[in-house]
VONUDO-684650 format. One record per residue (C-alpha): residue number from 1; residue in one letter; x, y, z. Coordinates in Angstrom, 1 decimal. Each point is the difference from the previous one (the first is absolute). Example, Ala and Ser with C-alpha at 12.3 -4.5 7.8 and 13.67 -1.06 7.14 Angstrom:
BEGIN
pos:code:u:v:w
1:a:12.3:-4.5:7.8;
2:s:1.4:3.4:-0.7;
! end
This chain:
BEGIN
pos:code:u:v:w
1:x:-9.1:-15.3:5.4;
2:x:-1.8:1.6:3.0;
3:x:-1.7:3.1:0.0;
4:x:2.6:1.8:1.6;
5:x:2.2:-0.7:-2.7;
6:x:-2.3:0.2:-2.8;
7:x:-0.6:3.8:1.7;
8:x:3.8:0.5:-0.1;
9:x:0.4:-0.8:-3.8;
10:x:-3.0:2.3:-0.6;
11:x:1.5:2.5:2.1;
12:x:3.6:0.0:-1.2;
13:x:-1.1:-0.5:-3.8;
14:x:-2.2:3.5:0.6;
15:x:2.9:2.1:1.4;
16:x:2.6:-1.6:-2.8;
17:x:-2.4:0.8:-3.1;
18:x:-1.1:3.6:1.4;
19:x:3.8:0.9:-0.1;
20:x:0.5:-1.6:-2.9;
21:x:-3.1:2.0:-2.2;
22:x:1.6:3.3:1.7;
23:x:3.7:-0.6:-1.0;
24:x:-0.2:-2.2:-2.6;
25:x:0.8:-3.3:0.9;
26:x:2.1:-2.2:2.9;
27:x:-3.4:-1.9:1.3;
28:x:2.5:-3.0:0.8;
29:x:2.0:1.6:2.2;
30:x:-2.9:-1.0:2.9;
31:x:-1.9:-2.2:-2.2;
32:x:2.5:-2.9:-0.6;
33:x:2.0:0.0:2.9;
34:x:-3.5:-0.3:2.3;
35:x:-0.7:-2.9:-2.5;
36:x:3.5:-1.7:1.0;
37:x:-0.5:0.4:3.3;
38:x:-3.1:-1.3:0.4;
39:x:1.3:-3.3:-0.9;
40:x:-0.2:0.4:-4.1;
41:x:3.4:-1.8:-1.5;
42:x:1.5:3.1:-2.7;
43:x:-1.1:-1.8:-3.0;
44:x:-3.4:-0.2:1.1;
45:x:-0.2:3.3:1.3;
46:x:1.7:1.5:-2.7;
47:x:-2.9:-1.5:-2.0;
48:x:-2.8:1.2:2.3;
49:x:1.3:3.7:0.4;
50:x:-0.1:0.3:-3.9;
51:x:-3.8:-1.3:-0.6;
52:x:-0.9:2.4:3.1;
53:x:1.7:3.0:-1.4;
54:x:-2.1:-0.2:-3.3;
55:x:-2.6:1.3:2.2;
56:x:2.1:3.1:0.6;
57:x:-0.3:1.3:-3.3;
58:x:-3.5:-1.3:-0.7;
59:x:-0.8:2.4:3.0;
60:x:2.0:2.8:-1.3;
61:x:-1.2:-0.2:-3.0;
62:x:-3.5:0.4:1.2;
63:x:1.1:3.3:1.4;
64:x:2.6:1.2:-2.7;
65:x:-2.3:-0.7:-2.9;
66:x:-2.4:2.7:1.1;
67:x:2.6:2.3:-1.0;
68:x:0.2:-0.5:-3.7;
69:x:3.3:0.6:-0.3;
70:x:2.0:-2.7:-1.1;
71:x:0.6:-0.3:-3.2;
72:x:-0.8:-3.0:-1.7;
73:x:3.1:0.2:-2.6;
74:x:2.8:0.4:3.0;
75:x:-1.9:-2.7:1.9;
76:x:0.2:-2.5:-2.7;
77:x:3.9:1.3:-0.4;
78:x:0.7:-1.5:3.8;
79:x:-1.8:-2.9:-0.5;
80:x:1.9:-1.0:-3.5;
81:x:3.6:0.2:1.9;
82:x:-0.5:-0.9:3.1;
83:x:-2.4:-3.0:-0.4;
84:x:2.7:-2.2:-1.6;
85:x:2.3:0.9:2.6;
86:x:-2.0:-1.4:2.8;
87:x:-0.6:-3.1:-1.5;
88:x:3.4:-0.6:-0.1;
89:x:1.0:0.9:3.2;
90:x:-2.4:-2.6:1.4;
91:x:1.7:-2.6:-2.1;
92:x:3.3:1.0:1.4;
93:x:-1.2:0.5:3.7;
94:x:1.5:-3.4:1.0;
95:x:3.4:0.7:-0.9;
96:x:0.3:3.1:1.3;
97:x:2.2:0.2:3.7;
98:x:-2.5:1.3:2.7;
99:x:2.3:1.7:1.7;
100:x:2.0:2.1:-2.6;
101:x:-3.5:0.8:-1.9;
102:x:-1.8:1.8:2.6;
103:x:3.5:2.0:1.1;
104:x:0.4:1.1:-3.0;
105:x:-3.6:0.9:-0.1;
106:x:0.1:1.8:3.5;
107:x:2.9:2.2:-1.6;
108:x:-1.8:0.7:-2.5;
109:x:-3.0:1.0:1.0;
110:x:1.6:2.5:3.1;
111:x:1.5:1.7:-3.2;
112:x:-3.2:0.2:-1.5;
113:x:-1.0:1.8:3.7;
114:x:3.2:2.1:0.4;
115:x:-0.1:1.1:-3.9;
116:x:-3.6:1.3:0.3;
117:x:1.2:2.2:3.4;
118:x:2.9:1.3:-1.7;
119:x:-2.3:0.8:-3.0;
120:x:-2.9:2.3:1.7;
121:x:-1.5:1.3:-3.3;
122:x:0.0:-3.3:-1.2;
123:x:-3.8:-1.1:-1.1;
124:x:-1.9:2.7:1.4;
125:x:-0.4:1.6:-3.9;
126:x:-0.4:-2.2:-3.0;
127:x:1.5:0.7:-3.0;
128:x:0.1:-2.4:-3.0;
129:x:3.1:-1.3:-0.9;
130:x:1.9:-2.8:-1.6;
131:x:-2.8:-0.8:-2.5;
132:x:2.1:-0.5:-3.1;
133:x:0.9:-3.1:-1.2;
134:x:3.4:-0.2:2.0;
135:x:-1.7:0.6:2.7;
136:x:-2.2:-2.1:0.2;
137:x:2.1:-2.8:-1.0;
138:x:2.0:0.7:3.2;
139:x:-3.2:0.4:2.1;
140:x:-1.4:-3.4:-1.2;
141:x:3.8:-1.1:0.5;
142:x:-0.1:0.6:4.1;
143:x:-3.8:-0.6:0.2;
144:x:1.0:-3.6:-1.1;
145:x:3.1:-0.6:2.3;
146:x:-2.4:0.8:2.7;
147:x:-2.9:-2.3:-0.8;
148:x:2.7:-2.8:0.4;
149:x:0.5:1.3:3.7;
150:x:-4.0:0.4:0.3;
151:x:0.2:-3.9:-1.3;
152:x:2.4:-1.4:2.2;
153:x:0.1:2.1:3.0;
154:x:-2.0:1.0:2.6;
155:x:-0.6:3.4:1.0;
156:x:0.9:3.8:-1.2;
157:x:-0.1:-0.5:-3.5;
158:x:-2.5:2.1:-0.7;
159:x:1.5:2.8:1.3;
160:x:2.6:-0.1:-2.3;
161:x:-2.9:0.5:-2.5;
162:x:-1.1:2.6:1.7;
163:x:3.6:2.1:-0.1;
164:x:1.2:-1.0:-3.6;
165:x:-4.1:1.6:-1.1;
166:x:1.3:2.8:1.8;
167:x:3.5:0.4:-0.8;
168:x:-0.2:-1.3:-3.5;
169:x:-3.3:1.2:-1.7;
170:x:-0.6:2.8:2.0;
171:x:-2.8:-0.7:2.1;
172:x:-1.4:1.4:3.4;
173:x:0.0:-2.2:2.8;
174:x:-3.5:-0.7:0.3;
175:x:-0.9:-0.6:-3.8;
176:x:3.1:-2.7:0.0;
177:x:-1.4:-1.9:3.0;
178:x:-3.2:-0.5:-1.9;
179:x:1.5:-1.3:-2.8;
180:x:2.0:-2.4:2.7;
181:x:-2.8:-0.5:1.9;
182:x:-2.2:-1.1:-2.6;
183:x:2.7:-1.6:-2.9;
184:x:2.3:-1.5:2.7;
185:x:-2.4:-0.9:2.4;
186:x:-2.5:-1.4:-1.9;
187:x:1.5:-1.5:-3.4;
188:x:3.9:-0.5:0.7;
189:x:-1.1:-1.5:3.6;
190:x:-2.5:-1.8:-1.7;
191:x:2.0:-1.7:-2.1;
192:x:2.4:-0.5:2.7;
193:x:-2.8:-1.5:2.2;
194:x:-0.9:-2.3:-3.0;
195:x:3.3:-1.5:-0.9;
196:x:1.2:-0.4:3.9;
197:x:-2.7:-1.7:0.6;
198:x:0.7:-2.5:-2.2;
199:x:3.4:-0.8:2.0;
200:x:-1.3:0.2:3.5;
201:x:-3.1:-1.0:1.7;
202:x:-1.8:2.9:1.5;
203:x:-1.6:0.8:3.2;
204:x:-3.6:0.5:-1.1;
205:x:-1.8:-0.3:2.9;
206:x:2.4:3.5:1.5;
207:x:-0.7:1.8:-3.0;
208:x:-3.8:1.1:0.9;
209:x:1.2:2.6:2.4;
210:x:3.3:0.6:-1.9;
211:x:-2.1:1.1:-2.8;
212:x:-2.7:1.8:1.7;
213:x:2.6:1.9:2.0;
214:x:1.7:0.9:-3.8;
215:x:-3.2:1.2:-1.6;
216:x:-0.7:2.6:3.0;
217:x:4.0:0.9:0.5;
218:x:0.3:0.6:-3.6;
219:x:-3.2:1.8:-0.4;
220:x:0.3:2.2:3.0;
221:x:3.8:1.0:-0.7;
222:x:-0.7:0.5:-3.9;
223:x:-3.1:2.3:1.3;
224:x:2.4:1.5:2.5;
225:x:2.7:0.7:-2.2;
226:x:-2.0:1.8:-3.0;
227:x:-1.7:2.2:3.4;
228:x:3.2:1.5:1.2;
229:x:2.2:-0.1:-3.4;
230:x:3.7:-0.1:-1.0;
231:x:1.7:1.1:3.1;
232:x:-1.1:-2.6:1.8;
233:x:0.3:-2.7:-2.2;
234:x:3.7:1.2:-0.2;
235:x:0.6:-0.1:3.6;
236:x:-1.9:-3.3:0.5;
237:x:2.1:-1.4:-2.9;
238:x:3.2:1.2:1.7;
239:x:-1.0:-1.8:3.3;
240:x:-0.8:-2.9:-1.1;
241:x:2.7:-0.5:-2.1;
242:x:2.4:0.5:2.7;
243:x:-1.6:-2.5:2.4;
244:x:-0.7:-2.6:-2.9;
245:x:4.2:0.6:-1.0;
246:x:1.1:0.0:3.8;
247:x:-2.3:-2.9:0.9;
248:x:1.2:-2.0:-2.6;
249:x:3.8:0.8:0.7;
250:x:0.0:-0.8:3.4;
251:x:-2.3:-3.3:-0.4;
252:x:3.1:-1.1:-2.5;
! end
């Protein structure tokens, strides 16, 4: 690649992992398509995008760590259902239709957008809830149906973390983007990465300045984020939501 274009992926893999640590995932929705349309066929890019957004929640966790406030119990919790998930949504990758996937996925995630608007107390005060045993079943229940989507598809997933967190156990906005940031990011991405890889070749000579750019987008919007608090998390959630749901509508 030239230098222009190695500055490109640096620059577009900052902007896409700063927005990310603030809302709480959807780095692909820059990430991947500047991948496809710098020449990188899907499979490979696909590939690519997931090793490079490890680096997102290595750099958030840099930041979020400081905090001391995830708990170690929950944390384990998100990685038990939703690991399993992802492994088999990268087995099942190949036979899902393109197409229908990611417009079902758009919907989805505009939902996710338009639900949160429509909800404007929602996450600003945590409360603990759903912590019996029937709850939790049903949290580790959803957790798991999306780390098949986090396996298999490629961007906005972890927004859907961030809401059901929310919605479901009762947390603020900007205590459930650290446990995305962090779990999602770094372990069910991981995992992703990992497994993908194994499929597809990947791009490793683009992944310098894709991971660089991670690292410092991750960082910066995870220090951001824990600056300026739940309100706006919230509204960054809400935006990106609706761009990552419209963008992935009208692409279909």
């Amino acid at each position: 690649m030239s230098m222009s274009e190695l500055l490109l992926l640096f620059v577009v893999s900052l902007l896409a992992n700063l927005l990310s640590a603030l809302a709480g995932g959807g780095a692909g929705l820059l990430q991947l398509p500047a991948l496809l349309h710098l020449g990188l066929p899907f499979a490979i890019a696909l590939a690519t995008h997931k090793i490079a957004s490890v680096a997102l929640g290595v750099g958030a966790t840099l930041r979020h760590w400081q905090t001391g406030q995830l708990n170690l119990k929950f944390s384990a919790f998100i990685l038990l259902a939703g690991l399993p998930g992802v492994w088999l949504g990268t087995q099942i990758i190949v036979s899902i239709p393109e197409l229908w996937a990611k417009l079902a996925l758009g919907v989805l995630t505009l939902a996710l957008g338009l639900y949160s608007i429509f909800k404007p107390n929602l996450g600003l005060n945590p409360q603990r809830i759903h912590r019996d045993t029937k709850g939790l079943s049903i949290g580790a229940a959803v957790l798991f149906v999306i780390g098949i989507l986090n396996g298999s598809l490629t961007s906005g997933t972890g927004l859907f973390v961030t809401l059901w967190l929310v919605r479901w156990f009762g947390l603020d906005f900007t205590r459930a983007v650290s446990y995305t940031l962090i779990l999602v990011g770094l372990f069910w991405n991981g995992l992703g990465a990992i497994f993908l890889a194994q499929q597809s070749p990947v791009a490793w000579t683009w992944l310098p300045a894709l991971i660089v750019g991670s690292l410092l987008g991750g960082y910066l919007g995870a220090h951001w984020a824990l600056l300026q608090g739940n309100k706006l998390v919230k509204r960054s959630f809400e935006v990106l939501t609706i761009v990552v749901g419209l963008s992935l509508i009208l692409k279909n």
